[in-house]
N, C-alpha and C positions, 0 to 999 in steps of 0.2 A: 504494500500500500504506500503509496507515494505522501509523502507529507505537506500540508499547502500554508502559506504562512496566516497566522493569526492575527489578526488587527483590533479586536476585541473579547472581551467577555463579560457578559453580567450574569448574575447566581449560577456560576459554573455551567451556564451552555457558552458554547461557542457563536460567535456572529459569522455567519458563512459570506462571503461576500463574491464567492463564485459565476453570480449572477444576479442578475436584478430583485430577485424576491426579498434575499438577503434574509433567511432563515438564523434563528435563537436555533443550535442544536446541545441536546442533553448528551451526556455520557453514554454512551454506549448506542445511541441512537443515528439514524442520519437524517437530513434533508429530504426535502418534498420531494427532490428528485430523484432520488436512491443513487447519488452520484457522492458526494461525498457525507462523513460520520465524523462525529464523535468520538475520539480514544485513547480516550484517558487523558481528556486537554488538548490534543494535538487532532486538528482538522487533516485529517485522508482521504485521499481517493480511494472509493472503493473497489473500483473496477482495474483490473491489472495493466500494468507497462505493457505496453505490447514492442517488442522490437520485432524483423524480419533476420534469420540469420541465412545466406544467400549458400544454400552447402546444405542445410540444415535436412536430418533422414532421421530412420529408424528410429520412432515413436517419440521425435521428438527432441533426442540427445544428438548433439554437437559430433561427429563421426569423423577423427583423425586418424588417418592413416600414415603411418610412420615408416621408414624402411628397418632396415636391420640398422641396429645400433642407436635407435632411438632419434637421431636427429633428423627433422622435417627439411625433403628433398624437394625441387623443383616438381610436381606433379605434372608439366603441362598446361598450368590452368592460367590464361591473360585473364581473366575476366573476373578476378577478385573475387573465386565463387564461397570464399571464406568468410565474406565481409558483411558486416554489421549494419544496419538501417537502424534508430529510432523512429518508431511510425507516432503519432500522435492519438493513436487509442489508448486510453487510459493516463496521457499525462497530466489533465487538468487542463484551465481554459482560462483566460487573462479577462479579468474584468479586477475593477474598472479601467478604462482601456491606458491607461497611463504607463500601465505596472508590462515589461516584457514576459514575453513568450516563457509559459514551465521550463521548456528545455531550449537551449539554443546549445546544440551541439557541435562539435570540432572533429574532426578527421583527416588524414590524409588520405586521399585517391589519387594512384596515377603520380604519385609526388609531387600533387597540387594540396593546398591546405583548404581544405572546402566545408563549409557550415551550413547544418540544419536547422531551420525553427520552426519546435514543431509546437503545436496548439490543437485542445480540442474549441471550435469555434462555437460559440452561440448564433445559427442562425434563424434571424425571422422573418427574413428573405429567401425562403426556399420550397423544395418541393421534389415531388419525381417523378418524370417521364415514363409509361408504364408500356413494354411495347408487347401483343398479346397476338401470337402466333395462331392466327384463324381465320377463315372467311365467314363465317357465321356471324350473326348482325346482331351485335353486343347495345344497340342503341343508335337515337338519332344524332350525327355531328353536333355537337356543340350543349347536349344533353349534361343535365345535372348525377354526376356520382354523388351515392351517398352511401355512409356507414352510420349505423344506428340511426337511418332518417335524419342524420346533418349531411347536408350537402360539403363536399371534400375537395373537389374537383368537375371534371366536364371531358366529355366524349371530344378528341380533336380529331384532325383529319389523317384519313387513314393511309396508310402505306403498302407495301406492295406484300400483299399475301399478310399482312398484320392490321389488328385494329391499335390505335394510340387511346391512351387515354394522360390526362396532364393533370396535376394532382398536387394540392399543398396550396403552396404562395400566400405572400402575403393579407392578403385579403381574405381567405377564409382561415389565418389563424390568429388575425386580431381584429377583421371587421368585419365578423358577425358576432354571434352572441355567445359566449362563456363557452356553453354546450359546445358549437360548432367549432370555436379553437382548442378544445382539448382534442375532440375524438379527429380532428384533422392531424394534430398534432399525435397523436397515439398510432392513426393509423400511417405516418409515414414514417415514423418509428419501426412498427411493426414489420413494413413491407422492406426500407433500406435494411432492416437485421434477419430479412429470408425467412419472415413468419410469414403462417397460410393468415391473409384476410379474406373478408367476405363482405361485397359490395353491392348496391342495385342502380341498374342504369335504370333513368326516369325514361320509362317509356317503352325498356328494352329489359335484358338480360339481370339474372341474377350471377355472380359471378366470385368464385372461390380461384384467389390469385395467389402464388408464392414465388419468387424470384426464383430460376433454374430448374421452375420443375413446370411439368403442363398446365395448361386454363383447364377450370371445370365451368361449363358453362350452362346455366340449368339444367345441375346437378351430371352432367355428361363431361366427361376427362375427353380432351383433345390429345388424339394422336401423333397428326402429321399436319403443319400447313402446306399451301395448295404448289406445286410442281412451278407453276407460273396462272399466268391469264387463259382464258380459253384458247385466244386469237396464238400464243408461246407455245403449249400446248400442241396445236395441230404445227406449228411450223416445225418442233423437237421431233415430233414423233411419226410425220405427214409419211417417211419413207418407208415407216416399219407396216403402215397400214394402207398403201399405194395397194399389195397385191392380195389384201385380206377382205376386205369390206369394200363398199362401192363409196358411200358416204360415213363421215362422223359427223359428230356434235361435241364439242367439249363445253361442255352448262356451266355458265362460269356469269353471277352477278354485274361484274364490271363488264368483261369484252367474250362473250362469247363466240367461238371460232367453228367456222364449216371448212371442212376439208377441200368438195368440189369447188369451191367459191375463193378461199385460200390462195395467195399468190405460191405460195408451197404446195398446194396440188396441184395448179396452172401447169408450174414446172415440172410437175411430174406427169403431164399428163392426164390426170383425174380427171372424168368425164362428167358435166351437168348431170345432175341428178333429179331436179324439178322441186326440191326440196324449198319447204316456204316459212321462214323463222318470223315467228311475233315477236317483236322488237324494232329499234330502232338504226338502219344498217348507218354503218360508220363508211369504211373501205372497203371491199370487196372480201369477202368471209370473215368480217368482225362485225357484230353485232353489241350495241348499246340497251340496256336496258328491257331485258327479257323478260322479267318480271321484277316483282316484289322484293328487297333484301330479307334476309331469314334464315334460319338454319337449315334447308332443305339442300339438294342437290345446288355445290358451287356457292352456297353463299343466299342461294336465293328463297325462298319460301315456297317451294312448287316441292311435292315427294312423286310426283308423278311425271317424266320428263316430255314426255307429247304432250304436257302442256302449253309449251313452249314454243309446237308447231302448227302451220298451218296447213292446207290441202295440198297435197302434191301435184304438179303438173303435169294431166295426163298426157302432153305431147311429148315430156321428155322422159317423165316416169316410168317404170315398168313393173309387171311383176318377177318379184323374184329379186326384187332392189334390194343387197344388203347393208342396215344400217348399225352402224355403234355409237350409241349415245354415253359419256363418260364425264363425271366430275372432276374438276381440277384436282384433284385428291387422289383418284381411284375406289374411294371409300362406295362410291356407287357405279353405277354402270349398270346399260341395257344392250339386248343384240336381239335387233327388230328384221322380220323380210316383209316384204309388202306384198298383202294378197293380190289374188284379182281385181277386186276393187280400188288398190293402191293404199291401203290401210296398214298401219304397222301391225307384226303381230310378234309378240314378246315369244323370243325361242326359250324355253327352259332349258335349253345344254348349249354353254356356250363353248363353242369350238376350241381346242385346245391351246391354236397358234394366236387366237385374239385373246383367251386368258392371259395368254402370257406378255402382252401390250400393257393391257390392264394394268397387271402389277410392276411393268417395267413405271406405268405413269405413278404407282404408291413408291416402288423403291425409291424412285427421283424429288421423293417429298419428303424433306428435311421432319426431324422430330420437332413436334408443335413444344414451343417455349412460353415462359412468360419473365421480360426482360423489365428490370429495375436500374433504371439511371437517377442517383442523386443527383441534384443541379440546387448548388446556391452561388449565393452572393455575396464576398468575402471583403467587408466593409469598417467601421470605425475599429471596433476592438483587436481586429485580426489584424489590419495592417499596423496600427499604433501598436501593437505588440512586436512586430517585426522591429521598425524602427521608429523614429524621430520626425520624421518625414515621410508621411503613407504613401504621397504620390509618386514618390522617387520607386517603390515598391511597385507600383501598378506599371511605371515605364519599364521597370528592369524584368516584367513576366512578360511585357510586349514585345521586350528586345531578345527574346529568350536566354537572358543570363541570369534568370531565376526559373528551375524547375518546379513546380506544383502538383504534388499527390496528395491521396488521400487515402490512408490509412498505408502508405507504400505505395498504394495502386497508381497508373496513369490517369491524371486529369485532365479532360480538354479545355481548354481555355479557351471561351468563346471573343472573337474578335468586337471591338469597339470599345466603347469607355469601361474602366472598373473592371472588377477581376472574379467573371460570372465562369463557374465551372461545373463542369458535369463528371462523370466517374458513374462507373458499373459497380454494382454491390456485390455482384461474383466474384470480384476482384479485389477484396477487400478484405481484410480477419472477420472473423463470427464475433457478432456483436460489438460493431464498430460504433456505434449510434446510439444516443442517450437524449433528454426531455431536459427542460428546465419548465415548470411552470408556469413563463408567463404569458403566454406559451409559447418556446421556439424549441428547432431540435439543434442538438448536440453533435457537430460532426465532425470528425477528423480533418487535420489540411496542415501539410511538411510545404515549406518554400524553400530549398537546397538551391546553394551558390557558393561561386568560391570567398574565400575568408576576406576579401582583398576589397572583392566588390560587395562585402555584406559592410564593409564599412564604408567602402564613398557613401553607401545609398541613407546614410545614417543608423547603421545599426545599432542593437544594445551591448557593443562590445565588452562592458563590465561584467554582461550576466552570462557570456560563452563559458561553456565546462566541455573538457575533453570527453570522448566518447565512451571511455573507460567509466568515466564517472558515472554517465548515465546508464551505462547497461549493468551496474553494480544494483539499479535499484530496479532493473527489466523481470519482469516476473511473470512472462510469458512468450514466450520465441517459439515463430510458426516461419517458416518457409515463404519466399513468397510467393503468391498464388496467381502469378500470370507468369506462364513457362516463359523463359528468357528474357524476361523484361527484370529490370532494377532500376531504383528509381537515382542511382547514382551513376550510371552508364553515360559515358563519355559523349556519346549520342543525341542525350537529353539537353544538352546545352551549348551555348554559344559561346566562346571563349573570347574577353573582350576584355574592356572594361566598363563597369557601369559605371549607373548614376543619372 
């Protein structure tokens, strides 16, 4: 447990000044926030140091290999794979903003002298991008999320084979009511630390979310999202079913694709069919707007796919026309021939060589995910913790001679003013993220640069400790959890000078 300095006390609690609440804690007790206690007089963190050791195996322990005679050989290894990270999970968090960063740590890499500050940050500026591997119709765009009936978030616009949904921010965790700022604030707690929640879109879907693992979407687990678009679809696959079937359909909500009509069957040769799609045609075998969105066949709300179609045209049609209707999934599929009358009629045994299409179109579908991106906004207390001068900080992550992670993991630093980043949760330690009351969440953010330019930019050069000192108090070393990435790789930054 880390120890954080004391500024007060009256009738033996502690005055926590960690954050704005600024909790009286009792002996043995902790905070509103279950972040730091009481013990025995001395205000701690409760949650552990977290360092990365970049080498780091077998359950856990530090694994040196030695030659004969004891002394450590040249292994082959450039890439410092022995080398020590401070992540900012579990160090504590600078309020009020005057006081530096818990750890501003020292190192040498590479025979440069290079410095971490690391910070758990308060922010009430934030939120998380939620990306949900499905074509099934989760809600209307721009649709109210809620959890326990507060609104949290809103449906955004959707992406290719995923639904988005945007979640947090400022405004629903202080400008609505009590209610609404906790449970927004709980629930992206929850979801950046890789808990299942469970959410209702106004107008759409129920839906059980957890980072890394599948959507369940009224009460149904998602397998795989969609291969591509209908119209991708028939152009991937247009050669393997040139000599099996006359015509497809790939039923697909956004661009539903026909083979005969297809500039990819053109090319092959594939002969009019007379085939007649409801919908709205785009380009020549892409069709807009076949039905309803919904969870049925593609994304759409139809379970029966001739709904889709219209009469066939008896001058090009024939009998004996074979069709295959197929969802951008595979998860459905039909194999129709057309009587006499020119009417489809569903075969129950479908032919061995178009099963096997079928499934080539499910292998080709990536396992359905549900993806968690932190994104905040790292403003008064973070940079004034860094240095003396906060905007010298926002220039020096523009110039790239300050790297930015979060919890070790890579952050992207979004272009424009200020220093708004994003970061995956998979990429991060187990339980990187904590609450403060009033309410913002709690979230890790290392700014690494060399020692040289941590002082042009005004740094807190009094409060630098070598890195020994701070992994003396590390009381939890994991690996880091993005194969070859280190957030101290020569890679990461611009060798310059700042300021």
């Amino acid at each position: 447990m880390v120890k954080q300095q004391v500024e007060s006390a009256v009738n033996g609690k502690i005055r926590c000044d960690a954050c704005p609440v600024m909790c009286y804690i009792s002996d043995g007790k902790s905070g509103a926030c279950d972040r730091y206690a009481n013990v025995g007089g001395d205000l701690v963190r409760v949650d552990p140091l977290t360092i990365l050791e970049n080498g780091l195996s077998d359950g856990g322990k530090v694994v040196a290999f030695l030659p004969e005679g004891g002394k450590p050989d040249w292994d082959g290894d450039i890439v410092h794979a022995n080398a020590t990270f401070v992540t900012a999970v579990g160090a504590g968090t600078t309020y009020p903003d005057y006081k530096p960063a818990p750890f501003i740590v020292s190192q040498k890499q590479n025979g440069i002298d290079m410095v971490t500050v690391v910070t758990e940050g308060i922010f009430s500026y934030c939120g998380a991008k939620v990306k949900i591997d499905t074509d099934r119709f989760i809600g209307p765009e721009t649709a109210a999320v809620r959890v326990d009936g507060e609104p949290v978030g809103h449906v955004t616009t959707g992406e290719y084979g995923s639904q988005m949904l945007s979640l947090g921010g400022v405004h629903h965790l202080t400008g609505g009511s009590k209610k609404e700022g906790r449970v927004t604030c709980d629930t992206l707690m929850r979801l950046c630390n890789r808990e299942r929640v469970e959410m209702v879109v106004d107008g759409g879907a129920t839906l059980l979310l957890q980072a890394g693992c599948p959507p369940v979407i009224n009460g149904v687990e998602e397998s795989r999202m969609r291969v591509g678009c209908g119209s991708a679809t028939i152009g991937m696959f247009a050669k393997q079913w040139k000599n099996m079937v006359d015509e497809v359909v790939v039923v697909d909500d956004h661009i539903t694709g026909v083979l005969s009509e297809h500039q990819a069957g053109k090319l092959l040769d594939v002969q009019p069919t007379g085939i007649k799609i409801k919908g709205r045609r785009s380009t020549p075998g892409r069709y807009f707007q076949v039905a309803e969105p919904g969870t049925g066949w593609g994304g759409t709300n139809i379970s029966d796919p001739l709904a889709i179609l219209g009469d066939f045209d008896a001058k090009v049609a024939y009998p004996g026309l074979r069709l295959l209707m197929v969802s951008t999934t595979g998860d459905q599929y039909g194999y129709y021939i057309l009587d006499e009358n020119l009417q489809p009629v569903l075969q129950t045994i479908l032919p061995a060589a178009i099963q096997e299409t079928v499934d080539v179109v499910a292998e080709n579908c990536e396992p359905a995910m549900v993806s968690v991106l932190f994104m905040g906004g790292a403003g008064g207390s973070l940079r004034a913790g860094v240095t003396t001068n906060p905007v010298r900080l926002t220039r020096s992550v523009r110039d790239a001679l300050t790297y930015v992670s979060c919890g070790g993991a890579p952050a992207y630093v979004w272009p424009g003013g200020g220093i708004t980043v994003m970061a995956d949760v998979m990429q991060m330690p187990s339980n990187s993220f904590g609450y403060v009351p009033t309410p913002a969440l709690v979230a890790p953010i290392e700014f690494t640069m060399r020692l040289e330019d941590y002082r042009t930019l005004g740094g807190h050069m009094e409060a630098v400790i070598p890195i020994e000192e701070a992994v003396e108090l590390a009381e939890r070393r994991i690996a880091p959890l993005v194969p070859g990435a280190w957030p101290m790789a020569e890679r990461n930054f611009k060798w310059g000078t700042g300021g």
